[in-house]
C-alpha positions in Angstrom: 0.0 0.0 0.0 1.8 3.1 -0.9 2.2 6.4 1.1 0.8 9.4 1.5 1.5 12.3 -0.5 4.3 14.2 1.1 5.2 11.1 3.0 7.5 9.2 0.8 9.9 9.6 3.3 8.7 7.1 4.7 9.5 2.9 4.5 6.3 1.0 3.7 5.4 -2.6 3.9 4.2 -4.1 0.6 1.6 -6.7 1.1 4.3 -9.1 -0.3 6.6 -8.1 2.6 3.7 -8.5 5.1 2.7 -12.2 4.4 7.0 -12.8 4.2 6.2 -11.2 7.9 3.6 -12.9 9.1 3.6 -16.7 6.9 1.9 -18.3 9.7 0.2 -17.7 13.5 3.8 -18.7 15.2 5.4 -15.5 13.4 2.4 -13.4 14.1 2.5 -14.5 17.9 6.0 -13.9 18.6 5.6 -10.6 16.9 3.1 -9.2 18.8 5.3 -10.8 22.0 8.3 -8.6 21.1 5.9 -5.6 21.0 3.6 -6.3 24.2 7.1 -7.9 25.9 9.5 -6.2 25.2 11.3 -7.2 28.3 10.3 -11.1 28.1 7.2 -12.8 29.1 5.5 -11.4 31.9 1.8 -12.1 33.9 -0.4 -9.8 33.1 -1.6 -9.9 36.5 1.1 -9.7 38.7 3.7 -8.4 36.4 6.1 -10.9 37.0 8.8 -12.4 35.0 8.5 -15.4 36.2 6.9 -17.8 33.8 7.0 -20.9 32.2 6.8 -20.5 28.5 5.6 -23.1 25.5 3.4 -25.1 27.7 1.3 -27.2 26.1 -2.4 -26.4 25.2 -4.1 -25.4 22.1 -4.7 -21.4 22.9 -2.3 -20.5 26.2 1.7 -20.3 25.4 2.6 -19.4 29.4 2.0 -20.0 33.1 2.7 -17.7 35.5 4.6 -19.3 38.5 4.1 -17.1 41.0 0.2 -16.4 40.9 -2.0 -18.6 43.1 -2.9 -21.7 41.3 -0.2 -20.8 38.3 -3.3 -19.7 35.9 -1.9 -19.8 31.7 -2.3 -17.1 29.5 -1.1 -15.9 26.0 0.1 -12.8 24.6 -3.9 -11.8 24.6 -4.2 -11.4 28.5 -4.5 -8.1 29.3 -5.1 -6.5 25.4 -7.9 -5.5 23.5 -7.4 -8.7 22.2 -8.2 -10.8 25.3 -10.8 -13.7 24.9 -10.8 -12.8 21.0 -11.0 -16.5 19.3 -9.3 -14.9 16.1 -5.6 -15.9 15.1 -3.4 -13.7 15.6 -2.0 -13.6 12.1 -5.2 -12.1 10.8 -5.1 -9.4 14.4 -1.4 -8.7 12.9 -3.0 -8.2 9.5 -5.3 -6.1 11.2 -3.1 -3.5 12.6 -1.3 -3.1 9.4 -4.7 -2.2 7.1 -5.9 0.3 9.9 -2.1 1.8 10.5 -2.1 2.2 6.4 -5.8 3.0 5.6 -5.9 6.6 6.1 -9.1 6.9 5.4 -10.1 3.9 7.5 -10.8 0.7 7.0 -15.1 -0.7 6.8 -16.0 -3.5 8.7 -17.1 -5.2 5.4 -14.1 -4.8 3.9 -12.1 -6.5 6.9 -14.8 -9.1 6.7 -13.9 -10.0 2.9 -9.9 -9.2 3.7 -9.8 -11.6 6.7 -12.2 -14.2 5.8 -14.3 -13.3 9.1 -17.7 -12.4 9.9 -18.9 -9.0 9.4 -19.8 -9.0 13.3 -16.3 -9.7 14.4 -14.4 -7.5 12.1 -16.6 -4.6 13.3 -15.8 -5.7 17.2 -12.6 -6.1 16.0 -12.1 -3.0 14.4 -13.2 -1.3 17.4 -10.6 -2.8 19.4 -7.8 -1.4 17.6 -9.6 1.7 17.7 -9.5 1.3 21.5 -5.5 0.6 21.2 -5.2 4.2 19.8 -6.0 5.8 23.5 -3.4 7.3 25.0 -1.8 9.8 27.9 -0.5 12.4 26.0 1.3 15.7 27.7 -0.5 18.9 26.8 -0.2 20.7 23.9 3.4 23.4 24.1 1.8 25.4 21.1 1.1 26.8 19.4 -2.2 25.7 18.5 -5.0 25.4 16.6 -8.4 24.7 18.6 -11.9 24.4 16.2 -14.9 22.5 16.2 -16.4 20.2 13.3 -20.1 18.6 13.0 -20.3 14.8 12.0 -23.8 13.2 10.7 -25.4 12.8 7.6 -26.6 15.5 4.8 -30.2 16.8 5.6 -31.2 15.6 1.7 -30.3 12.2 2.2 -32.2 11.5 5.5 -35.4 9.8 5.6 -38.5 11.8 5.4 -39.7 10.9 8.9 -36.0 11.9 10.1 -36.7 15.4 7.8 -40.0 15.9 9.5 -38.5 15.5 12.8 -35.8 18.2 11.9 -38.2 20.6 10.3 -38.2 23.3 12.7 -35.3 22.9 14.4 -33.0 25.1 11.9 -30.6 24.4 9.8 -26.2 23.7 9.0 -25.1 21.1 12.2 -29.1 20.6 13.2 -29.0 16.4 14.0 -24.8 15.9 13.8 -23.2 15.5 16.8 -20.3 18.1 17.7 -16.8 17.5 17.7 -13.8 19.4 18.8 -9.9 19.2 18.1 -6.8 20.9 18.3 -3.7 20.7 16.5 -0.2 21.6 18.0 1.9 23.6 15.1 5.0 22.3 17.0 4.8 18.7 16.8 1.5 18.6 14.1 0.0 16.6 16.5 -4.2 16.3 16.6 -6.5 15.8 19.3 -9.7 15.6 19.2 -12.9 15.0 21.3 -17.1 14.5 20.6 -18.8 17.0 22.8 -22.1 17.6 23.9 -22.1 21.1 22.6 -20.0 23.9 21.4 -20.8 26.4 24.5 -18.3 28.4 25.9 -17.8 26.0 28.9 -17.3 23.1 26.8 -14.7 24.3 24.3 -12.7 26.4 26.8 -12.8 23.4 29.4 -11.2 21.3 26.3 -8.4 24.2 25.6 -8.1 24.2 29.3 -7.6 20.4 29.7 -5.6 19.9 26.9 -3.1 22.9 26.4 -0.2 24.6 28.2 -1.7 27.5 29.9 1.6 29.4 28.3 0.2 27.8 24.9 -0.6 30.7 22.5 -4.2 29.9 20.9 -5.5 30.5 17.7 -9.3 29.9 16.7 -11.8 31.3 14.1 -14.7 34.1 15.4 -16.9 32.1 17.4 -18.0 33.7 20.7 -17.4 31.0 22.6 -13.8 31.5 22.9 -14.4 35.1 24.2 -13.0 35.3 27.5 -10.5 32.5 26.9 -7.7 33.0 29.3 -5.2 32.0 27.1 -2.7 34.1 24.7 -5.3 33.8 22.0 -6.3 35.7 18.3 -9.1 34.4 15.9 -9.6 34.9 12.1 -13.4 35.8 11.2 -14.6 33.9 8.7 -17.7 35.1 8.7 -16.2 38.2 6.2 -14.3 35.8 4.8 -10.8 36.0 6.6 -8.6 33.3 6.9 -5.3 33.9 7.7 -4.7 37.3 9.7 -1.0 37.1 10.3 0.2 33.9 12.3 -3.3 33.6 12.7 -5.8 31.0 11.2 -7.2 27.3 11.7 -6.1 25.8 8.5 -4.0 23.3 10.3 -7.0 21.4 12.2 -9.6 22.1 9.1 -7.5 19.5 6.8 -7.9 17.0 9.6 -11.5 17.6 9.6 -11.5 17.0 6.0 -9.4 13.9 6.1 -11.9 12.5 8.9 -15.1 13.6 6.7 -13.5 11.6 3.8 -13.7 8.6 5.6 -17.4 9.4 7.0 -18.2 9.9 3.5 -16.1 7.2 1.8 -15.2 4.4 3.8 -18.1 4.4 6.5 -20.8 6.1 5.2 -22.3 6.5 8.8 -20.6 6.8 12.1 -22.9 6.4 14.7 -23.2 9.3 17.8 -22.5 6.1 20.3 -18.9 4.9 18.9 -17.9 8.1 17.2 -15.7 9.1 19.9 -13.7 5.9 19.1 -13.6 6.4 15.3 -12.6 10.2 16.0 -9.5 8.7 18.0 -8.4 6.2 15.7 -8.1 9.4 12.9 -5.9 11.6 15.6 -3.7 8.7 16.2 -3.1 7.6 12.9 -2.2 10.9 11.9 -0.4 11.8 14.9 2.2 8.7 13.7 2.0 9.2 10.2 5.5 10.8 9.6 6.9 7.2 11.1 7.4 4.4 9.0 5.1 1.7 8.7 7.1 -1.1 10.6 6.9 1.1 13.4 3.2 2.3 13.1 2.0 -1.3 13.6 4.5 -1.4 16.4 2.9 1.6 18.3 -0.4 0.0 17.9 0.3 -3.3 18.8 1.8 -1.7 22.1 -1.7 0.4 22.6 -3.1 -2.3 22.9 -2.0 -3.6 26.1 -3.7 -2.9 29.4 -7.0 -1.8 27.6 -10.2 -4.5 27.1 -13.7 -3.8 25.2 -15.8 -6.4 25.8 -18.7 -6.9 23.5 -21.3 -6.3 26.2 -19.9 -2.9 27.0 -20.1 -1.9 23.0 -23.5 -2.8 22.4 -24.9 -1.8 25.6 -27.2 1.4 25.0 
């Protein structure tokens, strides 16, 4: 799959190179060991490095030695990928079409790739997503800080959805809100859905998110009045863009990047997972300059010491 635009920098992975990778579940396994162990073996529950390895069961590869009745595990224990009944050449295959996909990657299309059903590659694609969560410092600046609307065009809803919009206005009227930032520094994104765009809500997410020395930058909404930050704003309302050092173009061609894969890959992202989908987009192009070798690495390492289990997704 090649690289971006701009990005040829970069060392890809052909898909030639990636089944040389990953011929069988033994390479795939010891992979995803050398990311998630870097150190050895360890429990996942007690941390220790004392374990037997290669033991010999169908599923479980280890067995801790020191944990009360010297339970087994595998390199799953304690991932995204725990209790997940799917090899882990096609979870290694996985993380290399999401790291490379920069517009996404469908659950049908992971369904056709992988040879799965559609209902696991869409739990499954949610579980990467998960692996894409992380503690990140705040932002040094400076930084870009603008809010996006995600949902469908009014033209294509369904008359009874129409109806139920009629009177309610037009532009962002039934898409849920989403707010980002980008760091000029490091180009790095974050981004968060939102309940609203009030002035609480956006300057709590500047507040939570950048250095209070960070200088700010935003377009003319009145919701960052009163921000107690370094801060100047381009009006776009009369058509200003760029005043000086001034302007949001920075976060806006993330937002298009994300709406390309609302539009293209996914075609809906629904109001309950978006937050998830809106992370996967900010990582992925927060590690886009590395190469891909070490993309897959980052998100194979993500995905330790988070879990999604299928009850919490679906649960309303």
């Amino acid at each position: 799959m090649s690289n971006a635009p701009g990005k040829n920098h970069r060392e890809g992975i052909s898909l030639v190179e990636l089944f040389d990778m990953f011929p069988d579940n033994d390479t795939a396994r010891k992979w995803f060991e050398d990311q998630i162990w870097p150190d050895g073996p360890r429990c996942p529950d007690c941390g220790t490095h004392n374990v037997q390895c290669n033991i010999s069961h169908p599923r479980m590869t280890h067995r801790c030695r020191e944990c009360e009745g010297n339970p087994m595990f595998s390199v799953k224990k304690g991932t995204v990928m725990e209790d997940s009944r799917i090899p882990l050449r096609k979870w290694a295959i996985a993380v290399y079409l999401v790291s490379t996909g920069i517009k996404g990657v469908s659950s049908m299309k992971l369904h056709r790739d992988l040879k799965i059903t559609q209902k696991s590659a869409w739990y499954m694609l949610h579980r990467i997503r998960k692996s894409f969560e992380t503690d990140t410092p705040v932002f040094g600046g400076p930084v870009e800080v603008d809010e996006t609307f995600i949902g469908g065009k009014r033209k294509n809803m369904s008359n009874s959805r129409r109806k139920e919009l009629k009177d309610t206005g037009r532009g962002a009227v039934g898409k849920t809100a989403v707010v980002g930032m980008k760091d000029r520094e490091t180009n790095e994104v974050r981004a968060s859905v939102v309940d609203n765009t009030n002035a609480d809500t956006l300057q709590d997410f500047v507040k939570s998110n950048a250095d209070e020395k960070a200088m700010i930058y935003t377009d003319g909404a009145t919701a960052y009045d009163g921000l107690p930050f370094d801060h100047e704003s381009v009006n776009h309302s009369v058509s200003e863009y760029v005043k000086g050092m001034a302007h949001t173009n920075g976060i806006e061609s993330f937002w298009a990047l994300l709406k390309r894969g609302y539009h293209g890959t996914y075609h809906q992202m629904s109001k309950k997972h978006l937050n998830r989908y809106v992370t996967e987009f900010a990582g992925r192009h927060n590690v886009r300059d590395c190469d891909t070798a070490d993309q897959m690495s980052m998100l194979a390492k993500g995905m330790e010491g988070k879990k999604l289990p299928y009850k919490e997704l679906i649960k309303q």
